[in-house]
C-alpha atoms as an extended CHARMM CRD file, in Angstrom:
* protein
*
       252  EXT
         1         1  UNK       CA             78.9480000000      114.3410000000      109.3240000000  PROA      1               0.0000000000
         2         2  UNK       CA             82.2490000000      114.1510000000      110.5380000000  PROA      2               0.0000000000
         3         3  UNK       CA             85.0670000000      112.3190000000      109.5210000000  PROA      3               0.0000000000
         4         4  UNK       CA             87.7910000000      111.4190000000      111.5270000000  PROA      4               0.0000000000
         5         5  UNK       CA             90.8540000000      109.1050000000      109.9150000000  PROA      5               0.0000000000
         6         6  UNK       CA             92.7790000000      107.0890000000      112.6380000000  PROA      6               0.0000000000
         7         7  UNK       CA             95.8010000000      104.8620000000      111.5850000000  PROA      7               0.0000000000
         8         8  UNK       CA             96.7330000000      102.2990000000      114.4240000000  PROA      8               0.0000000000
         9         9  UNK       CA            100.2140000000      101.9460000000      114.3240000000  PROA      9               0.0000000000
        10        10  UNK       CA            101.9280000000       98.6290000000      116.3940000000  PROA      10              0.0000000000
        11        11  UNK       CA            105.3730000000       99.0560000000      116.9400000000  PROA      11              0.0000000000
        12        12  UNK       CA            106.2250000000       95.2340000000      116.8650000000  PROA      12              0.0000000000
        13        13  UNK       CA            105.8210000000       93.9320000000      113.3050000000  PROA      13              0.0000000000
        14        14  UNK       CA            106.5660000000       89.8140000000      112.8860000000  PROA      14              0.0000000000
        15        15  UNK       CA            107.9530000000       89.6840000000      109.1930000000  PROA      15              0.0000000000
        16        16  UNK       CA            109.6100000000       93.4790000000      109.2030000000  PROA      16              0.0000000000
        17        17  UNK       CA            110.4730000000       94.1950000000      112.9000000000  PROA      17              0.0000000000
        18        18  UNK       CA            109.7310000000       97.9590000000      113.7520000000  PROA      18              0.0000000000
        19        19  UNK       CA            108.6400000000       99.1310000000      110.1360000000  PROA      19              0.0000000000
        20        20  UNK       CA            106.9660000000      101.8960000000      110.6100000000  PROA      20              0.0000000000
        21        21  UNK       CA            109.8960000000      103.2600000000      111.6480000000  PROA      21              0.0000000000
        22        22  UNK       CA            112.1220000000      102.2990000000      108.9000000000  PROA      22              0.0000000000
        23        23  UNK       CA            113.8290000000      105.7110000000      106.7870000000  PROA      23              0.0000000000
        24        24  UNK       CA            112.5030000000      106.2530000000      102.9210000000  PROA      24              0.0000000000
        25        25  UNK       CA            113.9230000000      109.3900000000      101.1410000000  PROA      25              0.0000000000
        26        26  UNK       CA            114.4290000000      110.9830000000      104.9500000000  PROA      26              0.0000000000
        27        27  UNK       CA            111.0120000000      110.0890000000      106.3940000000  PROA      27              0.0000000000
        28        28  UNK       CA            110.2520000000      107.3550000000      108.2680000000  PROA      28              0.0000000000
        29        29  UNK       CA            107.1130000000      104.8060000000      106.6370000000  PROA      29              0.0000000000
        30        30  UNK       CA            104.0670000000      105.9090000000      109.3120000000  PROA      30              0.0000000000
        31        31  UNK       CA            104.9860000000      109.9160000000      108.3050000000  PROA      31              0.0000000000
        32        32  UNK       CA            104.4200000000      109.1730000000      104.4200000000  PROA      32              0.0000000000
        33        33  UNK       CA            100.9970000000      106.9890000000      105.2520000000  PROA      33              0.0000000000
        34        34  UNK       CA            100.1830000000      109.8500000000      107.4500000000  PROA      34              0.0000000000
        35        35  UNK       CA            100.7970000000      112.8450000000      104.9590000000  PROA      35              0.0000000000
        36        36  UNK       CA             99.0460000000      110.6280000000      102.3320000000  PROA      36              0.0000000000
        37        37  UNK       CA             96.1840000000      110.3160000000      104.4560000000  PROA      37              0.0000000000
        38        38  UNK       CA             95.8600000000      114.2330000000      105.1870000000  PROA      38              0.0000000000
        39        39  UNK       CA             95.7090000000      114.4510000000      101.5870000000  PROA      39              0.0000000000
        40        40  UNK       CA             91.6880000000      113.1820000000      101.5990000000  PROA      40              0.0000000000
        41        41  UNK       CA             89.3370000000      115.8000000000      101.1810000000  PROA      41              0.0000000000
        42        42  UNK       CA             86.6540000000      114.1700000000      103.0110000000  PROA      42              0.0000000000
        43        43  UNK       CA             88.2810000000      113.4410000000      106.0840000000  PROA      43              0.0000000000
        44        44  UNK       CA             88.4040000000      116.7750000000      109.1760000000  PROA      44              0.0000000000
        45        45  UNK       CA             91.3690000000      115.3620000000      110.7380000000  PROA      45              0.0000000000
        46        46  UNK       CA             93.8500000000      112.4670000000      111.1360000000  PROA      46              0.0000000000
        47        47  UNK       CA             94.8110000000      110.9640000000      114.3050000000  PROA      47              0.0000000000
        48        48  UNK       CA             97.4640000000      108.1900000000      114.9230000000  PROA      48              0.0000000000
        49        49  UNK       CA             96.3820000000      105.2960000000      117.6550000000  PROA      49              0.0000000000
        50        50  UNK       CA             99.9960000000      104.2460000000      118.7260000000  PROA      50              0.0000000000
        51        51  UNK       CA            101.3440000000      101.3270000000      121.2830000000  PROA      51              0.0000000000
        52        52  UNK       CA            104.2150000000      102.4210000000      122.1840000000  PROA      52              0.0000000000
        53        53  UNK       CA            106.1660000000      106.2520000000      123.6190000000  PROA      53              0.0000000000
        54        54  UNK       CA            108.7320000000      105.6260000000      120.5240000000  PROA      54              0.0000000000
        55        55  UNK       CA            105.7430000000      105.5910000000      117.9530000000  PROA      55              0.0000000000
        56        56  UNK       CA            104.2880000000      108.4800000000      119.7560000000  PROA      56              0.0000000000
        57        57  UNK       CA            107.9600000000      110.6350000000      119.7740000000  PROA      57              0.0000000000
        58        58  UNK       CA            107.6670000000      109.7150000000      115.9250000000  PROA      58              0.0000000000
        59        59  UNK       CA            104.3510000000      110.7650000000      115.2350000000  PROA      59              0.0000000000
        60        60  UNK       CA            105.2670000000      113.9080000000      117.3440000000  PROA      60              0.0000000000
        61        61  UNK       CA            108.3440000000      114.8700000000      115.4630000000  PROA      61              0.0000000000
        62        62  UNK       CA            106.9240000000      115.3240000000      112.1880000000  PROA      62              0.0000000000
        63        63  UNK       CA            103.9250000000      117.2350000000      113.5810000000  PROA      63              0.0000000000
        64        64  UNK       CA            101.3910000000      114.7570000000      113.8360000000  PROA      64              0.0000000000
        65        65  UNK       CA             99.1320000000      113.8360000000      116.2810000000  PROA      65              0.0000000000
        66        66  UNK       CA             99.2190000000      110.8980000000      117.9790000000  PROA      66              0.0000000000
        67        67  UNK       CA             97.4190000000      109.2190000000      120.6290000000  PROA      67              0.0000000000
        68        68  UNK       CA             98.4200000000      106.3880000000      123.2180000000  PROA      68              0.0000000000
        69        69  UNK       CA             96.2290000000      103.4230000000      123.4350000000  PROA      69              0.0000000000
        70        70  UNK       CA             96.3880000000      100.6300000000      125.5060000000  PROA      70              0.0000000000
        71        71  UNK       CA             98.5110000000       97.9890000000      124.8910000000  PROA      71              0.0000000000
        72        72  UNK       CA             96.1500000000       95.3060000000      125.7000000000  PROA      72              0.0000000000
        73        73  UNK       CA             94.2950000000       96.1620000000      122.0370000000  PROA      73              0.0000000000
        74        74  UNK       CA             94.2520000000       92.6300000000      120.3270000000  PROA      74              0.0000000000
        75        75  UNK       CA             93.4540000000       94.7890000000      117.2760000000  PROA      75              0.0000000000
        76        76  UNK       CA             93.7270000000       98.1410000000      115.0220000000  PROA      76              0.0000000000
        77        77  UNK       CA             89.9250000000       98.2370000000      115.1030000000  PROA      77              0.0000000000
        78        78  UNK       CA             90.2730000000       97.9440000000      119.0880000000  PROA      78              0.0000000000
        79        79  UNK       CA             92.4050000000      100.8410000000      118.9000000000  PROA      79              0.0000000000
        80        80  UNK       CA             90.1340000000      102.7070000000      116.6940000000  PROA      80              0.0000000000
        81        81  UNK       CA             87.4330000000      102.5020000000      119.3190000000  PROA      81              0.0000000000
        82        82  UNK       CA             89.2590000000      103.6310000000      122.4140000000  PROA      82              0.0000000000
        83        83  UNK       CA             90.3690000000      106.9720000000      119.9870000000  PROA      83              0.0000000000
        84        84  UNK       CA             86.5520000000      106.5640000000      119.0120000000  PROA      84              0.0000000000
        85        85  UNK       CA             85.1210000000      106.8840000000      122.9660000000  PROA      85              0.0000000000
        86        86  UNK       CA             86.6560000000      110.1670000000      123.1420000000  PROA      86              0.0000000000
        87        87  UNK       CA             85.8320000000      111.5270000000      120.3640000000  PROA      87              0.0000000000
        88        88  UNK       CA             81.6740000000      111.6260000000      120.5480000000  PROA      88              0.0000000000
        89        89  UNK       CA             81.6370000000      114.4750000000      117.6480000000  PROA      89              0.0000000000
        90        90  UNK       CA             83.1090000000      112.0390000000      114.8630000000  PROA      90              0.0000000000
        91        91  UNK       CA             80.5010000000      110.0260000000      113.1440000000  PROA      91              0.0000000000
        92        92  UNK       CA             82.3160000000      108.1680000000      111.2330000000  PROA      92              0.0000000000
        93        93  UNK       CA             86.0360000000      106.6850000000      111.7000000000  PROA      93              0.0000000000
        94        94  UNK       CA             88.3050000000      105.6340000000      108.5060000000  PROA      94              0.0000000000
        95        95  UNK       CA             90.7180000000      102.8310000000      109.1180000000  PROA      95              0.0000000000
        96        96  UNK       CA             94.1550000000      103.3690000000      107.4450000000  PROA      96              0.0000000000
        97        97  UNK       CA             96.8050000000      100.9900000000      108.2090000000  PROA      97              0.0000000000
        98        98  UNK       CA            100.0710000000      102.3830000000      108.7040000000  PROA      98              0.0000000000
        99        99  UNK       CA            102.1830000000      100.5850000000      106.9640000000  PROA      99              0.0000000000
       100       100  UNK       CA            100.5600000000      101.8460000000      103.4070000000  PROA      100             0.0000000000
       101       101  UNK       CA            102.4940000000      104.8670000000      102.6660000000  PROA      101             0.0000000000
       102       102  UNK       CA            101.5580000000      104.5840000000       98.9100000000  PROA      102             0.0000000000
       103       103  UNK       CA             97.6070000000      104.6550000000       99.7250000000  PROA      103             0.0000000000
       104       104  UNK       CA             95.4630000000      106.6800000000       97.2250000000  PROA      104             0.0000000000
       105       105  UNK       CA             93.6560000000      109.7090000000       99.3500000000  PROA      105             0.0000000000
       106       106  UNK       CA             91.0160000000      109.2150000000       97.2290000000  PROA      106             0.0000000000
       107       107  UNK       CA             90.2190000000      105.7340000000       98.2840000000  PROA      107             0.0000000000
       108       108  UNK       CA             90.0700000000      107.4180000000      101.8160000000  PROA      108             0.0000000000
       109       109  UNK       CA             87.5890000000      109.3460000000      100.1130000000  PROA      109             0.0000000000
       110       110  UNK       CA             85.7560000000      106.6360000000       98.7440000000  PROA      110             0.0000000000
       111       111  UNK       CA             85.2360000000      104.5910000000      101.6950000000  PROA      111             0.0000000000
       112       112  UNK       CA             84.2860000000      107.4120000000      103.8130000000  PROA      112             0.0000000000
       113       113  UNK       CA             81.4420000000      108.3700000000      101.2480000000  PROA      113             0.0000000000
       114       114  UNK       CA             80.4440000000      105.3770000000      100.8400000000  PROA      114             0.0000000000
       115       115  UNK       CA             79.2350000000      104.7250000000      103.7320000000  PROA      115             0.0000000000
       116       116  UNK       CA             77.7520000000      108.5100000000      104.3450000000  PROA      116             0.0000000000
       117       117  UNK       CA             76.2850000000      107.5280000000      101.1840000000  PROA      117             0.0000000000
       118       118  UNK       CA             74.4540000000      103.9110000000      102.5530000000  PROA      118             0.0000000000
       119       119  UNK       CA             72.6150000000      105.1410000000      105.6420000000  PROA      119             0.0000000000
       120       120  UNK       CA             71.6130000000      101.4320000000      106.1470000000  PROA      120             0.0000000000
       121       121  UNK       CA             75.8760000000      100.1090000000      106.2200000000  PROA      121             0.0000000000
       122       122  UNK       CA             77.2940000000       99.9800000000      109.5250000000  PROA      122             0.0000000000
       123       123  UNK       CA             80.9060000000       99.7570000000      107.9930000000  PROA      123             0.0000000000
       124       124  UNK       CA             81.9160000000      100.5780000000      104.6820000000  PROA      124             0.0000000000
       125       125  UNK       CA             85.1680000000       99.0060000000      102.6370000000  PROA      125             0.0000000000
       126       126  UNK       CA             86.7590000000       98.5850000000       99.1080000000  PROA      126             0.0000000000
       127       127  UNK       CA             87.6620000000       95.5840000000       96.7520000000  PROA      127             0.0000000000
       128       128  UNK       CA             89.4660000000       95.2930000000       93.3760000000  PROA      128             0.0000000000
       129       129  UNK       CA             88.5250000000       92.8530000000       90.7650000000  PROA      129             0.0000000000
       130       130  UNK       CA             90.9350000000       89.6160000000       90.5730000000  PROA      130             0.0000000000
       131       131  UNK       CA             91.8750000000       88.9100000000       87.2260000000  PROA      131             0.0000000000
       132       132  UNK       CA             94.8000000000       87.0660000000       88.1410000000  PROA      132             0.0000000000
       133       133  UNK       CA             94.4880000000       83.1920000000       88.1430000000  PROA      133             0.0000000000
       134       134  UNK       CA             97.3240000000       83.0320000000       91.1150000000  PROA      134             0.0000000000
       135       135  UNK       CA             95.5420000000       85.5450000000       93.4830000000  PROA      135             0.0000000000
       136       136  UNK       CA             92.2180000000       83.1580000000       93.7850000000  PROA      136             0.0000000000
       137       137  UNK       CA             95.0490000000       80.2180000000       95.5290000000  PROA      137             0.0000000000
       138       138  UNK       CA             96.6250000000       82.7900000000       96.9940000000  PROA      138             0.0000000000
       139       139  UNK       CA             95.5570000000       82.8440000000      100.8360000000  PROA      139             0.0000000000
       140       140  UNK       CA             97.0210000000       86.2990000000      101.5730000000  PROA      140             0.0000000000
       141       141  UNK       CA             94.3490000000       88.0340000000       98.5160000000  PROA      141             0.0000000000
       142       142  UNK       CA             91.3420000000       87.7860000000      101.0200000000  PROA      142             0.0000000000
       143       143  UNK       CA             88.0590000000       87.4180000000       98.9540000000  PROA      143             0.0000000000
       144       144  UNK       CA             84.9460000000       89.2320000000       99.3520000000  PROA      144             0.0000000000
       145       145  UNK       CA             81.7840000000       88.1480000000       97.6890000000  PROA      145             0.0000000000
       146       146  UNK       CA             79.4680000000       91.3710000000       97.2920000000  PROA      146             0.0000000000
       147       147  UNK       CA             75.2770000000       90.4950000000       96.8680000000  PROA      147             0.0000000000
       148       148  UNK       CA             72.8130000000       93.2160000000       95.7700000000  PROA      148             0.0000000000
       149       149  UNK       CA             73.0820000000       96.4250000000       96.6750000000  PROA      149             0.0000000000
       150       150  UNK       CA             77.1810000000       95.7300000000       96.7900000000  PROA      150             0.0000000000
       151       151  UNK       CA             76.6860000000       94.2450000000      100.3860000000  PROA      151             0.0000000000
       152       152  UNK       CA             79.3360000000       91.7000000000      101.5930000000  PROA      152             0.0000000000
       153       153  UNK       CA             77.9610000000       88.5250000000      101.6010000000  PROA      153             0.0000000000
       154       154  UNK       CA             81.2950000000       86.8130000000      103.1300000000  PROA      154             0.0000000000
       155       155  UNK       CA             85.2320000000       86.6790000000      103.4150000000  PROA      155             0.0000000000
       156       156  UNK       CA             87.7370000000       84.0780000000      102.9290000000  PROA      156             0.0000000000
       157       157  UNK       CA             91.2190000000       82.9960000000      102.1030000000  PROA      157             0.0000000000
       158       158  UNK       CA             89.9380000000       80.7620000000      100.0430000000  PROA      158             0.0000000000
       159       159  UNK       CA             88.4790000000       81.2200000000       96.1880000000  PROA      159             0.0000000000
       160       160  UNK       CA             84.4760000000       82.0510000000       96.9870000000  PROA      160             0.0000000000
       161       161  UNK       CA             82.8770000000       81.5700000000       94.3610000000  PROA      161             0.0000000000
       162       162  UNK       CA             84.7270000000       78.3050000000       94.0910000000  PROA      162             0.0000000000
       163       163  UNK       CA             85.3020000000       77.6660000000       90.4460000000  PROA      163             0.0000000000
       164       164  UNK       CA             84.1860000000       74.0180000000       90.6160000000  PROA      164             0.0000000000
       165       165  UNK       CA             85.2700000000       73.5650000000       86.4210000000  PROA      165             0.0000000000
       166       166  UNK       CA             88.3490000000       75.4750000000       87.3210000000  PROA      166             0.0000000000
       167       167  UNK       CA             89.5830000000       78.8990000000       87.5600000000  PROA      167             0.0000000000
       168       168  UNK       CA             88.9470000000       79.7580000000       83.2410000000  PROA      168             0.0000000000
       169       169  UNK       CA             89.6890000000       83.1550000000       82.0610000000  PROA      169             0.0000000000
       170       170  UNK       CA             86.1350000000       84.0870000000       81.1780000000  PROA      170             0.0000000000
       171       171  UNK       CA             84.9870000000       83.7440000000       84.9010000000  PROA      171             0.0000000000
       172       172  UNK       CA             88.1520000000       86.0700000000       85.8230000000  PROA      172             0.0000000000
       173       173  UNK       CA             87.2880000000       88.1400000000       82.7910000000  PROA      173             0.0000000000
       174       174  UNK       CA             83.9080000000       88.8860000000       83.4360000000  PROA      174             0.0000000000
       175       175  UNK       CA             82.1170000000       92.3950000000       84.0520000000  PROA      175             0.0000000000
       176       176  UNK       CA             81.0060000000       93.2860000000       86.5650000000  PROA      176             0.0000000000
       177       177  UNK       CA             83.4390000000       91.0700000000       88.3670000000  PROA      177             0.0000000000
       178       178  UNK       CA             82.6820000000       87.7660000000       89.9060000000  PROA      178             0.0000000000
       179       179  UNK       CA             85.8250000000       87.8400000000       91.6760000000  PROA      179             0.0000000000
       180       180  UNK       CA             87.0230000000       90.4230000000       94.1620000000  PROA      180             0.0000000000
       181       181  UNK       CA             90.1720000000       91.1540000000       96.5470000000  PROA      181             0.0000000000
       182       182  UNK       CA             89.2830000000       92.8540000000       99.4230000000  PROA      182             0.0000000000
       183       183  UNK       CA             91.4220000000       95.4970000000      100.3240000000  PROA      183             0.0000000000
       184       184  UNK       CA             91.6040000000       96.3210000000      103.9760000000  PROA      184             0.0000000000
       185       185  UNK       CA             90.6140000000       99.7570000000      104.5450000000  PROA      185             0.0000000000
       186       186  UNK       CA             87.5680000000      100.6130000000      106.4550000000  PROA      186             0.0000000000
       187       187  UNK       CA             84.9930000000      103.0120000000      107.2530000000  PROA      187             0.0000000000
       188       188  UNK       CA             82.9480000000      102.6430000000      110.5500000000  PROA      188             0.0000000000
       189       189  UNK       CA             79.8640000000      104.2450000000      112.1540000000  PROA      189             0.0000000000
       190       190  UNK       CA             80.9480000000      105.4690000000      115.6970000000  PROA      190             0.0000000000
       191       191  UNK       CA             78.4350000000      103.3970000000      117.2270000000  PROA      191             0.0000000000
       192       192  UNK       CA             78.8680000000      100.5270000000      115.4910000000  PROA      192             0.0000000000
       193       193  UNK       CA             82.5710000000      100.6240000000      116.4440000000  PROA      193             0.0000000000
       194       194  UNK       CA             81.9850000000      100.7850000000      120.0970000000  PROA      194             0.0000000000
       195       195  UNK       CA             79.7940000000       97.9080000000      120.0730000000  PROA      195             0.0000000000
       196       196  UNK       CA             82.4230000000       95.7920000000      117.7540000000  PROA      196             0.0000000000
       197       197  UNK       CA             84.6600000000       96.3860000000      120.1890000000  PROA      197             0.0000000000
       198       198  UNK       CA             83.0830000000       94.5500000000      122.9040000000  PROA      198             0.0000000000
       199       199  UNK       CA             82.2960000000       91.3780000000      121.0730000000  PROA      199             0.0000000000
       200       200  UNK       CA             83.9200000000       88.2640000000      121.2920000000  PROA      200             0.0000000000
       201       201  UNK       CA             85.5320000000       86.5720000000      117.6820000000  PROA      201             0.0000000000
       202       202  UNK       CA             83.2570000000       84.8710000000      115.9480000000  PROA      202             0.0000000000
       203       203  UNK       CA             84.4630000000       81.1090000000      115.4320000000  PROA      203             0.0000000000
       204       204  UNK       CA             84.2200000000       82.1000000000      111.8660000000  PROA      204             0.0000000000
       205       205  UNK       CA             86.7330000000       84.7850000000      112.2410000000  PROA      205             0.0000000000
       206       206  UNK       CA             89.0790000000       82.2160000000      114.4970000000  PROA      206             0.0000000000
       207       207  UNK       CA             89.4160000000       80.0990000000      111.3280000000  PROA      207             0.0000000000
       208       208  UNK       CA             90.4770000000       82.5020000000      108.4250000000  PROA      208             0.0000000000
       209       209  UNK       CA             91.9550000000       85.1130000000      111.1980000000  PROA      209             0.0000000000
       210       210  UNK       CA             89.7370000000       87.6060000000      109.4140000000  PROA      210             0.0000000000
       211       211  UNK       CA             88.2720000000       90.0190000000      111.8430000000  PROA      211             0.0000000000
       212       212  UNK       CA             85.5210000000       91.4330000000      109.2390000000  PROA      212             0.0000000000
       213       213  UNK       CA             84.1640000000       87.6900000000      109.9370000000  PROA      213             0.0000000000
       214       214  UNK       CA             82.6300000000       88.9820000000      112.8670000000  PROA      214             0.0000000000
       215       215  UNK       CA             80.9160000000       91.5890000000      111.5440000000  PROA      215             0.0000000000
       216       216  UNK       CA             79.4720000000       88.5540000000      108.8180000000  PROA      216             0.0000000000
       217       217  UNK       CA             78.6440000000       86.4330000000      111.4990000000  PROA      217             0.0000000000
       218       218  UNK       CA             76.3000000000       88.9980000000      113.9480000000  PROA      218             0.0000000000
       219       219  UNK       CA             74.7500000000       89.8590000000      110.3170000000  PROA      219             0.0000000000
       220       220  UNK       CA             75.7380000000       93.5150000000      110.3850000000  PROA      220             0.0000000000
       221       221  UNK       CA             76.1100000000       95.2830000000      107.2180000000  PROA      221             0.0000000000
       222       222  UNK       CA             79.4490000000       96.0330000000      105.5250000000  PROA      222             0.0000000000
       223       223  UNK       CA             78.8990000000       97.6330000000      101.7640000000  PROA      223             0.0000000000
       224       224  UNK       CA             82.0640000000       97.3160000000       99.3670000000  PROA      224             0.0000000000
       225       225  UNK       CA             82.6710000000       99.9740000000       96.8900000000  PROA      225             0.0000000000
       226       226  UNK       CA             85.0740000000       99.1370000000       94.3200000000  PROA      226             0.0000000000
       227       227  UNK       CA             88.6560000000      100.3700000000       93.4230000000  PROA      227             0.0000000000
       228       228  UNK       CA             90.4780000000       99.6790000000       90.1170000000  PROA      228             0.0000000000
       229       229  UNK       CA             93.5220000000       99.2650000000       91.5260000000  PROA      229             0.0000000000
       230       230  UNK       CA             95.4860000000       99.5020000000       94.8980000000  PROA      230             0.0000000000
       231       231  UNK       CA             98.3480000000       99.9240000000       96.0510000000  PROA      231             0.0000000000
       232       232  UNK       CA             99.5950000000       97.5920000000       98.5650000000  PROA      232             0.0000000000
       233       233  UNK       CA            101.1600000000       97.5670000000      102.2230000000  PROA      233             0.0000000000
       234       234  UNK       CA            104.9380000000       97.2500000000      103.4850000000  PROA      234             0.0000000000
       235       235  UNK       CA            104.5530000000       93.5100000000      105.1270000000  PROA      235             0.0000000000
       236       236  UNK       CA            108.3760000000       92.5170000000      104.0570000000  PROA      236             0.0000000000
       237       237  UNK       CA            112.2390000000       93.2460000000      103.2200000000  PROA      237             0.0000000000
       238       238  UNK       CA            111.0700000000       92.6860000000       99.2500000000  PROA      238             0.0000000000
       239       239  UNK       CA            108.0240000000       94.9460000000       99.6820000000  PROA      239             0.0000000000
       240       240  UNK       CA            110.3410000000       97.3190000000      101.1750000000  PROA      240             0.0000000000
       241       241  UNK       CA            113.0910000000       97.8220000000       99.3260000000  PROA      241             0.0000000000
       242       242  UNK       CA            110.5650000000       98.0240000000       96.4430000000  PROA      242             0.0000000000
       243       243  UNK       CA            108.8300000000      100.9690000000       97.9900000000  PROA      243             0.0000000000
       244       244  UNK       CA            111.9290000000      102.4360000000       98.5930000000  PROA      244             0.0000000000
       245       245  UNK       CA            113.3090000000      102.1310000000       94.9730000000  PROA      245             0.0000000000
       246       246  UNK       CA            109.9960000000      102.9710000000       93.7560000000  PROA      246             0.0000000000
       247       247  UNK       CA            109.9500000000      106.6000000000       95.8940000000  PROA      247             0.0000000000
       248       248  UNK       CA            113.8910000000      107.4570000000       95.3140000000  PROA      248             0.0000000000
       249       249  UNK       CA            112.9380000000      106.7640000000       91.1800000000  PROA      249             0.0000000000
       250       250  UNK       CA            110.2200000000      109.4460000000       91.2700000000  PROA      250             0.0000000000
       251       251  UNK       CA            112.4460000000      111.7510000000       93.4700000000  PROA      251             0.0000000000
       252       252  UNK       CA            114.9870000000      111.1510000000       91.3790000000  PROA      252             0.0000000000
């Protein structure tokens, strides 16, 4: 079955303005999330789903390949699908975001398997056990709870299971893992993504502004496979910088 890897890439950025474009050690962040992501073994290609002719000139000049999309997409996973209608030979579509230039090509691998691997999944992602008392108050570590056969049961900002005696060490300690992050990087059917597409949010989803809430609420499957650790995604200065010091100490 083939893979296809698409990272949709949004020029405007809130927090960072224009990231993806920002310079580390001579390459801009989108190139090293895309040269990371042509590192997987299981993916036959990698395609970037850009917004805007700038991205595209980017994407272009490192010898990428980019496509337009409309800019109308409330969403990477909109983007994903309108790369997805023209690509009928791809059954299955990873979801990189952009701004991870650090990502692991073997979590690429992962997902993607995973869900080759659960004929029953219609999407496929990854989670990390918390250990960390902070992360369950922490709003930006989404939770995933994962039932039998490592199918997501639900997401939230919140801290599901809620630790009614309080958030002890032993819970957080326990194997397998009560407690999970979810990490956002995806694996969908082709299908499946089409028909996301053309859904309305879920109420659910409108609350937490957590789109994998609508997949929850029309009781699709998702399957999580788990990660150890992951790296995480340029969202600020801080994070950054830190990438940046991080690269130029390694180079160095």
């Amino acid at each position: 079955m083939r893979v296809q890897v698409v990272i949709p890439a949004r020029l405007a950025s809130t927090r960072l303005p224009e990231k993806l474009l920002l310079p580390v050690g001579g390459k801009s962040i989108l190139q090293h999330t895309y040269e990371a992501a042509t590192r997987s073994l299981v993916a036959d290609g990698v395609i970037v789903a850009v917004d805007d002719p700038r991205l595209a000139h980017e994407v272009s000049s490192f010898g990428g390949v980019a496509r337009l999309t409309s800019p109308d997409c409330q969403s990477g996973t909109d983007r994903i699908a309108e790369v997805a209608a023209e690509m009928p030979a791809a059954g299955i579509f990873v979801n990189v975001q952009g701004d991870e230039p650090e990502i692991d090509p073997a979590a690429i691998d992962l997902v993607a398997q995973t869900l080759i691997d659960y004929p029953e999944a219609d999407v496929a992602t990854v989670a990390k056990p918390i250990r960390d008392p902070q992360a369950l108050i922490d709003p930006n570590c989404v939770k995933v709870v994962i039932g039998h056969g490592n199918r997501a049961i639900l997401f939230s900002r919140a801290a599901i299971p809620f630790p009614r005696d309080g958030a002890t060490l032993d819970w957080l300690r326990r194997e397998p893992p009560i407690y999970w992050h979810h990490i956002g990087l995806y694996a969908y059917r082709r299908d499946f993504l089409l028909w996301f597409a053309q859904q309305p949010p879920a109420d659910i989803e409108l609350v937490e502004k957590l789109e994998q809430l609508r997949v929850i609420h029309a009781d699709r499957h998702i399957v999580v496979a788990r990660l150890d650790e992951a790296a995480g995604g340029i969202d600020t200065l801080e994070d950054y910088q830190a990438f940046r010091a991080r690269f130029e100490g390694d180079s160095g």
